[in-house]
C-alpha positions as CSV (number, residue, x, y, z in Angstrom):
1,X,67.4,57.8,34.5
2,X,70.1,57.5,31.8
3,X,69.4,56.4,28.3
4,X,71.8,54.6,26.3
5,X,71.8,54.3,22.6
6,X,73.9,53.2,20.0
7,X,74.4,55.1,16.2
8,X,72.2,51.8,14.6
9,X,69.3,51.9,17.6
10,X,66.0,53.1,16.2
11,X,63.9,55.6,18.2
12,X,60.8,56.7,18.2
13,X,59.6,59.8,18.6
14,X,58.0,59.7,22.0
15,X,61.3,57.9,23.0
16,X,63.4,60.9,21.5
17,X,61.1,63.6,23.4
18,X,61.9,61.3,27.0
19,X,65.5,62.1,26.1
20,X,65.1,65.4,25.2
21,X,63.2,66.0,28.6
22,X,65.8,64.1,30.6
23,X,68.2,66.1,29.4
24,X,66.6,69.3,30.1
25,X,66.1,68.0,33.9
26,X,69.6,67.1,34.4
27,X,70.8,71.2,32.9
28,X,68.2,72.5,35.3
29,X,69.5,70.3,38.2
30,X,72.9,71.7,37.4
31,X,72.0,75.1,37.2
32,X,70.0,74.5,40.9
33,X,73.0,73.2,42.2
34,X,75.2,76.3,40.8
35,X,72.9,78.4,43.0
36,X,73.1,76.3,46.1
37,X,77.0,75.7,45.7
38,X,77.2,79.5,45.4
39,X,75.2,80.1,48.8
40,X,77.3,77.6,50.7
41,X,80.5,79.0,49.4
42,X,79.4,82.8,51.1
43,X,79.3,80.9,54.4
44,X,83.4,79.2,54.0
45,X,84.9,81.6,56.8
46,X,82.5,82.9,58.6
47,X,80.6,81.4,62.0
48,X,78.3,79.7,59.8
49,X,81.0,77.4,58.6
50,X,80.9,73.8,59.8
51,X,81.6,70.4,59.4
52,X,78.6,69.7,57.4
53,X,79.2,72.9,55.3
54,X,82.0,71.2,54.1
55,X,80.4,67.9,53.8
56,X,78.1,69.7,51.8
57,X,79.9,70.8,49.0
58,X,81.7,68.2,48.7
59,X,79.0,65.8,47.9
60,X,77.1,68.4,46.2
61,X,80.3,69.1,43.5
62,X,80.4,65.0,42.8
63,X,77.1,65.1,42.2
64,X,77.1,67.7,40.0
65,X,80.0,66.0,37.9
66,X,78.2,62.7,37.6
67,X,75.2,64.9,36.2
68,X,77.1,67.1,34.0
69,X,79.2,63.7,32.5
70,X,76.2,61.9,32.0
71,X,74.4,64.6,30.5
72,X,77.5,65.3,28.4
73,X,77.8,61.6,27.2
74,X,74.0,61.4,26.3
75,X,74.4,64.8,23.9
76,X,77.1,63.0,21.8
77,X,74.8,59.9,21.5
78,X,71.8,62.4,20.2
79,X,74.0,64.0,17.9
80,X,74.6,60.4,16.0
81,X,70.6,59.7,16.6
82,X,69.0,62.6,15.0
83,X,71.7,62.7,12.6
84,X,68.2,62.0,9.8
85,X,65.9,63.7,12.1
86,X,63.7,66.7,11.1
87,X,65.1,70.2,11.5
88,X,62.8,71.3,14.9
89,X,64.9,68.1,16.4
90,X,67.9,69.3,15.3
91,X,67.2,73.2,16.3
92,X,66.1,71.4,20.1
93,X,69.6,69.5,20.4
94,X,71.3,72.7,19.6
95,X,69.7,74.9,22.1
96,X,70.4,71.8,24.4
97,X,74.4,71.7,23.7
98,X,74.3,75.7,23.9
99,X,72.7,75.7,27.6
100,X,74.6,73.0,29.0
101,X,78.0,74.3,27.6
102,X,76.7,77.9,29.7
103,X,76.3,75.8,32.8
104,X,79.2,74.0,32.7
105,X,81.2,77.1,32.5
106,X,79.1,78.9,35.3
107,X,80.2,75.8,37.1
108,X,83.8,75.6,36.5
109,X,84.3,79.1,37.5
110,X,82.5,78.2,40.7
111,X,84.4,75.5,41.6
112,X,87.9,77.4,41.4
113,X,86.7,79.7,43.8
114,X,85.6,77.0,45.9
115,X,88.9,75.3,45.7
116,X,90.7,78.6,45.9
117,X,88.6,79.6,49.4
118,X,89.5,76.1,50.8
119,X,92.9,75.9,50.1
120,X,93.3,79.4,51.8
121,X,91.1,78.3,54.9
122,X,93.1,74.9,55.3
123,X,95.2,74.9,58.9
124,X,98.6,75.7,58.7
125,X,101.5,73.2,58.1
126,X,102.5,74.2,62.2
127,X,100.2,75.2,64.6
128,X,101.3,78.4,65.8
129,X,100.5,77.2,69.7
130,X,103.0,74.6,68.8
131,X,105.9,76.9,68.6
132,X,108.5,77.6,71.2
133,X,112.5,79.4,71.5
134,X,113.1,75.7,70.6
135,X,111.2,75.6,67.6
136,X,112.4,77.5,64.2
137,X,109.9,79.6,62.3
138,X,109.3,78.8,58.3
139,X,111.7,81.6,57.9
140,X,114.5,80.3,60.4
141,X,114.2,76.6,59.1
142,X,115.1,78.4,55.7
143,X,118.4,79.8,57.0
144,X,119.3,76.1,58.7
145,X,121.8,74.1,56.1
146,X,120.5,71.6,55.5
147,X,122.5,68.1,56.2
148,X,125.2,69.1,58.4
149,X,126.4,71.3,56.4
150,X,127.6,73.7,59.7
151,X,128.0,73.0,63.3
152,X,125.2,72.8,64.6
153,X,122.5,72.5,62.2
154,X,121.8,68.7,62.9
155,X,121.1,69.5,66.5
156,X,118.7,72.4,65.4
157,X,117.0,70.1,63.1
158,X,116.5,67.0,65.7
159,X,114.9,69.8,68.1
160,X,112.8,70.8,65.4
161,X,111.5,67.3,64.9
162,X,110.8,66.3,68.1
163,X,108.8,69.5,69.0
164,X,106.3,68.0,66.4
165,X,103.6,66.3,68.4
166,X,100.7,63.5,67.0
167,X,98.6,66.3,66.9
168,X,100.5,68.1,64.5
169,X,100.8,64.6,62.7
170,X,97.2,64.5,62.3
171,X,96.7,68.6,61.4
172,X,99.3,67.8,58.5
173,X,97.1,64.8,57.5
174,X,93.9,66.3,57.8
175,X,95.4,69.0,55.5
176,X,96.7,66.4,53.2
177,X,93.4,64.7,52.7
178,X,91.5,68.1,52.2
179,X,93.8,68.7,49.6
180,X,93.3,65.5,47.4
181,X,89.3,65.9,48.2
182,X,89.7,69.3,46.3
183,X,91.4,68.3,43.7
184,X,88.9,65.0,43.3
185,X,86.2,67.5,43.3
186,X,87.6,69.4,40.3
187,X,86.0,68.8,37.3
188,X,87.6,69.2,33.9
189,X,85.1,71.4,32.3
190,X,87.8,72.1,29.3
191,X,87.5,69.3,27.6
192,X,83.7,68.9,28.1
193,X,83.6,72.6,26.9
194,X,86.1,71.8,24.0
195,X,83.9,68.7,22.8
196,X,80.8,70.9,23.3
197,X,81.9,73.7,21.0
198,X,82.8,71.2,18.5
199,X,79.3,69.5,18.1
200,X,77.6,72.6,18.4
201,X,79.8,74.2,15.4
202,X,79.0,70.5,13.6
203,X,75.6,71.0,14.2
204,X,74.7,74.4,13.6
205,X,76.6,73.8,9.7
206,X,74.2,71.1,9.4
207,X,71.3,73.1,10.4
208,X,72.5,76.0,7.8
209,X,72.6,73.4,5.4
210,X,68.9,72.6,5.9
211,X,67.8,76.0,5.8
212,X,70.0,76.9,2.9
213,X,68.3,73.7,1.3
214,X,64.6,75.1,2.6
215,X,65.0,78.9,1.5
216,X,66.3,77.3,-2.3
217,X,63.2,75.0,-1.6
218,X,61.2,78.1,-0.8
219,X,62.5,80.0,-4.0
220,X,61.4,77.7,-6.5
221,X,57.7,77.5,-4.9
222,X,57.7,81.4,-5.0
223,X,58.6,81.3,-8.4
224,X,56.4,78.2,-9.6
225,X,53.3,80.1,-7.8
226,X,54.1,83.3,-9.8
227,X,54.5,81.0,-13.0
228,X,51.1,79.2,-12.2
229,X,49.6,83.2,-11.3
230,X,50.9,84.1,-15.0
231,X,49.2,81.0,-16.6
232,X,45.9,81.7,-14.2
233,X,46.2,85.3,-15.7
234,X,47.1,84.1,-19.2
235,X,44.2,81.5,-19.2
236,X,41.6,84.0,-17.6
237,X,42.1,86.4,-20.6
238,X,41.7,83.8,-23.4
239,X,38.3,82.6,-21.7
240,X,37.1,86.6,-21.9
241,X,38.8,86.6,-25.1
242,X,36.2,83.2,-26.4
243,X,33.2,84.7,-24.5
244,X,33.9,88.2,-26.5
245,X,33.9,86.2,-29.9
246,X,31.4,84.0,-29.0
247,X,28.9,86.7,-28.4
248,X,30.2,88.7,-31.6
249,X,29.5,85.7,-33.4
250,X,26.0,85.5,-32.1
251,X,25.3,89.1,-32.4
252,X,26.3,88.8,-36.4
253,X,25.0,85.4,-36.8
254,X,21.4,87.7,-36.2
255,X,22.0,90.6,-37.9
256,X,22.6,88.2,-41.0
257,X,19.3,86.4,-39.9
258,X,17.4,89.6,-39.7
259,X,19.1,90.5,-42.9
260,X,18.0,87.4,-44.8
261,X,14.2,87.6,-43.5
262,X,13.8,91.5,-44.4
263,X,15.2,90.3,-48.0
264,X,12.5,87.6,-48.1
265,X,9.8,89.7,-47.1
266,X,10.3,92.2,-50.3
């Protein structure tokens, strides 16, 4: 499932988690694909190299670009949506753009050694069965000017052509179509990489904003709990300081009683 939100749509917060959780599904499908694209590019070359191998990574790699665009498309939207969000939100998205921008790269490296092993496995321009006295080698065809530029050459050139065969035809096809399905398969991870960094420098600015904002925030409490302590304090030592005069009061208030009612009594 893809979600699809504009800068003005309104989500709620059990709506924001489903994103959050989709996009975590689609990093971990990329990273799972990572590991089986790596598996499958041991086997290029060796006897456990087939058709389907091939077949395999192929639609494996588009898959994995479909995934990683999507996934990259719906970060940029989240960035606009949380824009007002609370700080854990933000903190989530970050960790988000940081892991995906890891896979990505993981990825890209992958698939230029993928593309590098099946360039190097592709069948030669020539099959070497093919070749005969008639036929020139790579390096012979080199020497040949070209165009009848000496006696001879248009001769060597026709006999060269007409030694190639259907099947050759079809080998230098196959070859050609192999190449254009790697370089479909090649995904530009530089500028998803490139628009990555940028929203994750955006938003980790934003996020030291906020905690700049919280630790000033967090200051002033400090400070207005150690005023309020003082006051506590300063109010704790005027009420001993009432109860102190109070009870001197009391205790002169009866001496002057007891004074007064010895006097009476002589």
């Amino acid at each position: 499932m893809f979600f699809l939100f504009s800068k003005a749509t309104q989500v709620s917060p059990s709506e924001l988690q489903d994103v959050f959780q989709e996009t975590s599904s689609n990093i971990f499908q990329i990273n799972a694909n990572v590991v089986t694209l790596e598996k499958n590019l041991q086997s290029l070359g060796t006897s456990r190299d087939t058709e389907e191998l091939r077949q395999s990574l192929h639609s494996m790699q588009q898959q994995t670009n479909k995934v990683i665009t999507s996934t990259s498309q719906l970060i940029k939207q989240l960035s606009d949506i949380i824009s007002g969000s609370s700080r854990q939100d933000r903190l989530h998205l970050t960790r988000l753009k940081t892991e995906l921008s890891e896979s990505v790269q993981r990825y890209g490296d992958l698939q230029k050694k993928i593309a590098e092993r099946s360039r190097a496995l592709l069948p030669p321009a020539q099959k070497d069965k093919k070749k005969s006295p008639l036929t020139p080698s790579t390096e012979q065809i080199e020497e040949v000017p070209l165009f009848g530029e000496a006696v001879g050459s248009d001769g060597g050139a026709q006999a060269f052509l007409s030694e190639i065969s259907e099947e050759d035809v079809e080998v230098l096809h196959q070859r050609e179509e192999a190449l254009l399905q790697i370089e479909r398969d090649m995904l530009d991870v530089s500028q998803i990489m490139k628009d990555l960094a940028c929203m994750v420098h955006e938003q980790g600015d934003a996020i030291d904003s906020i905690e700049d904002y919280i630790q000033t925030a967090s200051s002033n409490v400090e400070s207005a709990n150690q005023e309020l302590a003082k006051a506590n304090q300063y109010q704790r030592q005027l009420r001993k300081r009432k109860c102190y005069l109070l009870v001197a009061g009391a205790i002169f208030l009866t001496i002057l009683i007891i004074i007064i009612a010895v006097s009476a009594r002589k």
